[in-house]
C-alpha positions as CSV (number, residue, x, y, z in Angstrom):
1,X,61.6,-167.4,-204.3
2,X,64.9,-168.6,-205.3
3,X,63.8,-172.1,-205.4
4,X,62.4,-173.8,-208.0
5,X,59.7,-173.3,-210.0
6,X,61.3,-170.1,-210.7
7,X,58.7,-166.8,-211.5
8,X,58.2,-165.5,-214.2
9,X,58.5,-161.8,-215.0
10,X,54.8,-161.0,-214.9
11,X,54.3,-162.9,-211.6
12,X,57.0,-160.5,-210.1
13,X,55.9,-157.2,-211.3
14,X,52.3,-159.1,-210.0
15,X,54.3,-159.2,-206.5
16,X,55.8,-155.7,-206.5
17,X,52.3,-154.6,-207.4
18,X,50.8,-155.8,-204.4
19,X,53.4,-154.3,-202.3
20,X,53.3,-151.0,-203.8
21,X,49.4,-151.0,-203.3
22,X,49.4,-152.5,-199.8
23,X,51.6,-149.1,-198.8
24,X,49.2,-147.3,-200.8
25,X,46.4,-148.6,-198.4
26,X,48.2,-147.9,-195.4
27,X,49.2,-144.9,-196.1
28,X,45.6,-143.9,-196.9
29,X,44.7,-144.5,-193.5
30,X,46.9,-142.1,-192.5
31,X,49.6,-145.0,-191.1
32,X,53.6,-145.0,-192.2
33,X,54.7,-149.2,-192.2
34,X,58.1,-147.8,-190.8
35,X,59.5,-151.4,-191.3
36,X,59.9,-152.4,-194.6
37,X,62.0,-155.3,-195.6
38,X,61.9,-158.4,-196.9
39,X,61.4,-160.4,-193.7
40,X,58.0,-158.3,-193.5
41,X,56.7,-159.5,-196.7
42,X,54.5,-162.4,-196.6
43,X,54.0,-164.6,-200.0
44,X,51.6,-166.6,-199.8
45,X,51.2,-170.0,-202.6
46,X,49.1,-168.5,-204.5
47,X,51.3,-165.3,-204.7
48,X,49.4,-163.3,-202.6
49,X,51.0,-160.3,-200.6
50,X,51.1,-159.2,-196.7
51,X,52.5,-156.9,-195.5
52,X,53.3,-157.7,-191.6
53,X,55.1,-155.9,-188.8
54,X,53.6,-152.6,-189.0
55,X,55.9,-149.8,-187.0
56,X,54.6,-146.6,-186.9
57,X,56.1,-146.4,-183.8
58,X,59.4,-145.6,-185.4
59,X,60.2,-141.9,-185.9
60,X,60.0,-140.5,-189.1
61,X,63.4,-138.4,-189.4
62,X,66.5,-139.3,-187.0
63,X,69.6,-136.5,-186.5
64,X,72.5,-138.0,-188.5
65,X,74.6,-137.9,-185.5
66,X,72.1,-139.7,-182.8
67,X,73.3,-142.7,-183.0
68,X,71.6,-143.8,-179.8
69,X,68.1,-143.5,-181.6
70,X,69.5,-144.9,-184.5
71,X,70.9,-148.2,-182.9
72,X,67.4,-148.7,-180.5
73,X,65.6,-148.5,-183.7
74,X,67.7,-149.9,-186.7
75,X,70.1,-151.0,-185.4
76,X,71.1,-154.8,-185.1
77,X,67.6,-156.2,-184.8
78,X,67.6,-159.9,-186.1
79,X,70.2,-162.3,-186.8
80,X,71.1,-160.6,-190.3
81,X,73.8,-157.8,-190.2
82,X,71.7,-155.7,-192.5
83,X,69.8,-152.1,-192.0
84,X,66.9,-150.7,-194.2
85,X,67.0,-147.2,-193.7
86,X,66.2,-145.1,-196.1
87,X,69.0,-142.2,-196.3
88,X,66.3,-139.5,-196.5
89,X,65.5,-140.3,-193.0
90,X,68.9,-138.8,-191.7
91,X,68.7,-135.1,-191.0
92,X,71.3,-133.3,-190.9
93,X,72.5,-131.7,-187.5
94,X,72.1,-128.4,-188.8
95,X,68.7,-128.8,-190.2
96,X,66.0,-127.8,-187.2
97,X,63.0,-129.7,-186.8
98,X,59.6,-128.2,-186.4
């Protein structure tokens, strides 16, 4: 996407909505992706989306301070030194879960 021919504004916010709607349909069928990131978005050259990689095997909420659940699920798990964790996932020790 950082190649040339550049896209144009509309054809991102055309991209973005297909993401936001393929979430929407999974999330309809009662499924969490659990695995977003930009290596699990398929573009396809006619600038269709995919989503890919589905992970609802991945926990919902981790204790701040696990960090053995934390590294066997986000932690280092490609060649890139990056983690996509949302920060609301991170409970607080002191918060009980039911």
């Amino acid at each position: 996407m950082a190649s040339m021919p550049y896209l144009s504004n509309i054809e991102k916010k055309w991209i973005a909505f297909q993401i936001l709607y393929g979430l929407l349909q999974i999330h309809n069928k009662g499924v969490c992706h659990g695995n977003i990131k930009l290596e699990n978005v398929l573009l396809s050259s006619l600038s269709s989306v995919f989503l890919c990689d589905i992970a609802p095997y991945k926990p919902s909420f981790i204790q701040e301070d696990d960090v053995g659940s934390f590294t066997y699920y986000f932690g280092k798990s490609s060649s890139t030194n990056s983690c996509y964790l949302a920060p609301e996932r991170l409970l607080d020790k002191n918060v009980i879960k039911k």
